[in-house]
Each structure stands twice: as structure tokens, then as C-alpha cells.
N, C-alpha and C positions, 0 to 999 in steps of 0.2 A: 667605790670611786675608782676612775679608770683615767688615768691620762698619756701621750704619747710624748716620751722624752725626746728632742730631737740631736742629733748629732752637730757638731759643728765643722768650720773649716778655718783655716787662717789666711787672709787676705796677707800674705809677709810675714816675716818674723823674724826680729832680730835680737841676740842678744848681746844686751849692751854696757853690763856689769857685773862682778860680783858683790856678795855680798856677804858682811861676818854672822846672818842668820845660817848660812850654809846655801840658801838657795839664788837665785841668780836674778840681775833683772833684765827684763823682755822690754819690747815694743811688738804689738802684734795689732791687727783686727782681725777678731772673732765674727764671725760671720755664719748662722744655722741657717742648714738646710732641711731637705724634708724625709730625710732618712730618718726614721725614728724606732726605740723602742718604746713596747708597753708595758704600766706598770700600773697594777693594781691592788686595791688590799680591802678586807673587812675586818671587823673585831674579830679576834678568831672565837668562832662557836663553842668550843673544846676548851673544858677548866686544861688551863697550863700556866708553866712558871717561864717561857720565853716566846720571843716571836720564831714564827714559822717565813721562812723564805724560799717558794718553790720556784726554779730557775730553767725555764725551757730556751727552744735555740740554741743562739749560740750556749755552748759550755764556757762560762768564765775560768773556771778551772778554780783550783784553792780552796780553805776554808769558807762555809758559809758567813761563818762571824766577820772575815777579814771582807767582806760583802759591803762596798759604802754603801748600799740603802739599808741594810741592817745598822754600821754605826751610825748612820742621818738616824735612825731610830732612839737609838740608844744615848743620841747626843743632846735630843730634843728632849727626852725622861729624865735628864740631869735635872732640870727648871721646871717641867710643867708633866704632872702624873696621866700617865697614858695607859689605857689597856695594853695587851697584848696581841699582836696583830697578826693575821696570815696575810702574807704578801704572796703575789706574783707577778714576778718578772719574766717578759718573753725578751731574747735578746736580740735583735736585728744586727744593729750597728757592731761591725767586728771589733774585737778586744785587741787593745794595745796597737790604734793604727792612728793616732793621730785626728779622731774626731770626737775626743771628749765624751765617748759614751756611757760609762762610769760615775764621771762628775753631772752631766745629763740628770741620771737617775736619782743622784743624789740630790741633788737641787729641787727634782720634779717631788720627790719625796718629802721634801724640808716643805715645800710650797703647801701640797693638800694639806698633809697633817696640820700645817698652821690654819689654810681654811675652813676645814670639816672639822674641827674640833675646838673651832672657834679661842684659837690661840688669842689671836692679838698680837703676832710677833709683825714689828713694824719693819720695812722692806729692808732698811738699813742693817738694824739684826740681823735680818736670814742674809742677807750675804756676808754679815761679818760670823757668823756661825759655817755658811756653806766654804768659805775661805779656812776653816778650821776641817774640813773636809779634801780641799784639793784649792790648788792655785788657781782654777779655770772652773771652778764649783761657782761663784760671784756673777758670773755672764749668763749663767744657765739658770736664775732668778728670773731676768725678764725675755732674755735670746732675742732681742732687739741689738741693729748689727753696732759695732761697738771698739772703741780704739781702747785699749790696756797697757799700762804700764804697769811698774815695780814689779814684782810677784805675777803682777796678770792679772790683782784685782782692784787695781786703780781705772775705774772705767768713765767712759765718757762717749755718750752716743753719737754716731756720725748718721752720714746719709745713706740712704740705701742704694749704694751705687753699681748695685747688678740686676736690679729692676728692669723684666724685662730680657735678659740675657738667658742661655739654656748651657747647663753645667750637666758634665759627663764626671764623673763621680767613681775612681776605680782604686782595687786592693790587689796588692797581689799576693798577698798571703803569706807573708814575711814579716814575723817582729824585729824591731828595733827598741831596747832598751834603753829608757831618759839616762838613767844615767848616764851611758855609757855616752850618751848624745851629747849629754850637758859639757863632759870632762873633756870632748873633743872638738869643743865649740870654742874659738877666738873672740871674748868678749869685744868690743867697739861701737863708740855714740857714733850714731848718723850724723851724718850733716844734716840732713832734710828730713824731720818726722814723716812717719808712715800715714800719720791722717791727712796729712797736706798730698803724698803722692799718690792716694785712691782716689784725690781728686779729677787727676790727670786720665785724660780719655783711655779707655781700658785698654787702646790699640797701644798704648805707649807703656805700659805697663812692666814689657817684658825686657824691657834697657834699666825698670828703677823698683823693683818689688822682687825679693831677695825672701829667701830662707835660709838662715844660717844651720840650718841641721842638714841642709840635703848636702854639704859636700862630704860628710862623715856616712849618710846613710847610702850614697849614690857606690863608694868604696866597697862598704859590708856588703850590699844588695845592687848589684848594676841593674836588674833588672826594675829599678824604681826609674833608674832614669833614662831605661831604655822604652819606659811607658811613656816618661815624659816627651822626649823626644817623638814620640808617632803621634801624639796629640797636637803636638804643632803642623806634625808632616798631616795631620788628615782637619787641619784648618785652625787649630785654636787661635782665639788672641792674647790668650795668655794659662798659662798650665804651670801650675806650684806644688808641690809635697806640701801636704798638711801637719800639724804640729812634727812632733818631731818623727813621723813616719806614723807606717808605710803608705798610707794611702794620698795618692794624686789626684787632683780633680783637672777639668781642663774649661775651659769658658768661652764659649761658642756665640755666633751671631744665631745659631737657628741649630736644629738638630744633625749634626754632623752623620756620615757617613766614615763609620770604624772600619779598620780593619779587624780580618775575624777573629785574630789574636787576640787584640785589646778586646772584645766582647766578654773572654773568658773571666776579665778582673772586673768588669762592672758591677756595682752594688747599687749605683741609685742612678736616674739622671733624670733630667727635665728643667722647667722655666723659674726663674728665681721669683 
């Protein structure tokens, strides 16, 4: 069984509390696009006592075990008896940039397993299990576009309001640690929810749709927002940092002409 996990982007994002779990609460829309990894698995052939996890592409780095699609494994055999499985994962979507590629996997893994093995885990479950994986594991269930609250996994579907638009999609190859994001982020409630200003024509965007992580990432890494800025300078209508770094996207009436600097951070682009 073979499926392509897709990466995500954040249409805004604000954070607008803390909280005495330790983690914080958001306002975002989650928004996939079509950068994706693959990820596939059979019974493994071979008498063994654990799964196999073979990982091409990108290098995630780290222990295999600390692998969310190994614990989505491991977390689904708590409840319901599984063989042991050879996975492989090819990794497209760059590690630690702000597109969810990890939670991706892990969701996309929570999903077949339930299918092909004839679980019966009802949709509710897997995201209250993929939410036991990562805050943003929850959206990566249906990756239908989607406004979040608390955690990230309070969700509620909007409209698909870049239908039609063409998104330039770049990294520059700089991590940014959440933490380090979270500690230097100024909680504050909006006045105006974020699913009420995606409404607002995407040219007007760029005066009301805010990321609260890029004034901390823009300091550590000027070169995130020295991206940002050439995507407006080469037409965007509007150009955001994605979760909390590094990667920028930029949203276009039609396929833009880069300059040939920006070409070297591009990782996806095309029509929504």
C-alpha cells in the first residue's frame, strides 16, 4: 500500500494563549498543498520482533524509533494486534520548515493501517489518537482546507479560497526551533478571527493575515524575510512564512517570473 502524504501551509497564524498544559493556543488555517512525501509498507516477509523503517531522501536525522510513523505504529498496537511491518518512507517535504511533514506521515500512516486492516477506527478516533502524535497530526486526517483553534486540533472546514491561484513555495535551508519560537512569541486574541479574514479578497490580505512567528524567525534568519520581500517585489498578492519557519510561500495571479536567486529556494510551485 502506497500513499503520498502531503505537506501543508498556514494561511496566518496567531498565537493567542497560553496555556497550564504547557502548550499554547493558535488560530491558524491549515491549507495542503501538493508537495508530498511517499509512504509505503507491507507485512514484512522476514520472521522479526520489530518493524523495519527504511528512510530515503531527505535524512530526518535521529533515532529510527523517535520516527512518528514508527510511533503511529506502535500507538495503533496498544488497541488492535498488528503484524510487523517493513515501511518505507521517501522524504520530499524538508524537515523542520514549517509544512507539517512529519505529522503528514503520521496521519497518512494512522489512515491506511485503519483501512487495509480493516480497523474500524472511526474518523473521530484517528484524530483524537493522530492529536496524541503532534498538534497539527488532526488536519492531516482529511487535509481538507481547514480553520484550527486550541492546540491546532479544534478544526472546522472553510472554503477553499485559493482555488485557482498559483503558489511559489520556497526554503531556504535554515531551521527554526518551536520552541525557541513559541518562548518568543507575544500571546494576543484578535479582534477579527482568521476564518472571517480569508474571506476577504486575497489582494487585501497583506494589511490583515499575520504570522506571529516570523518577527522572531525574520531576526535569527533575515534571509526568510529577505525571501519574502522579492516575492512581493516579483508580483505576489500576498507572501507568508509557514508555521513557525522556514519555509515561505508567495500567491500569485498566474506563474510569476523569479528572480534567479529566489529560484535556488524553490521546492514546489504551481495551481491550487
Amino acid at each position: 500500500m502506497i500513499v503520498f502524504p502531503k505537506a501543508k501551509i498556514n494561511l496566518g497564524l496567531r498565537i493567542t494563549g497560553n496555556r497550564s498544559d504547557g502548550y499554547h493556543d493558535i488560530e491558524t488555517v491549515f491549507y495542503s498543498v501538493a508537495l508530498s512525501d511517499a509512504l509505503e509498507y507491507i507485512v514484512s516477509p522476514e520472521k522479526t520482533d520489530k518493524d523495519i523503517l527504511i528512510v530515503t531522501g531527505i535524512n530526518p536525522g535521529g533515532n529510527q524509533d523517535d520516527n512518528l510513523v514508527i510511533k503511529t505504529v506502535k500507538r495503533i498496537r496498544k488497541n488492535h494486534p498488528l503484524p510487523f511491518l517493513k515501511i518505507h518512507l521517501h522524504k520530499v517535504i524538508p524537515i523542520g520548515a514549517g509544512l507539517g511533514g512529519g505529522s503528514s506521515d503520521a496521519a497518512n500512516m494512522l489512515r491506511i493501517i485503519n483501512r487495509c486492516f480493516s480497523l474500524s477506527i472511526e474518523e473521530q478516533e484517528l484524530k483524537d489518537i493522530a492529536l496524541e502524535l503532534g498538534s497539527d497530526c488532526p488536519f492531516f486526517i482529511n487535509s481538507i482546507p481547514t480553520y484550527a483553534t486550541g492546540r491546532g486540533e479544534i478544526l472546522e472546514s472553510v472554503r477553499d479560497v485559493l482555488s485557482g491561484y498559483y503558489m511559489v513555495l520556497l526554503n531556504p535551508g535554515v531551521g527554526i526551533n518551536t520552541t525557541d519560537a513559541y518562548q518568543n512569541c507575544h500571546p494576543e486574541k484578535p479582534t477579527v478571527k482568521l476564518n472571517n479574514l480569508i474571506e476577504r479578497p486575497v489582494t487585501e490580505w497583506k494589511k490583515l493575515i499575520v504570522n506571529d512567528f516570523e518577527e522572531f524567525a525574520f531576526k535569527k534568519h533575515p534571509v526568510i524575510s529577505t525571501i519574502k520581500k522579492e516575492l512581493y517585489d516579483a508580483g505576489a498578492l500576498f507572501s507568508l512564512m509557514s508555521g513557525s519557519g522556514s519555509s515561505v510561500y508567495g500567491v500569485f495571479q498566474e506563474k510569476p517570473e523569479l528572480p534567479r536567486n529566489l529560484n535556488n529556494f524553490v521546492i514546489w510551485e504551481g495551481l491550487f
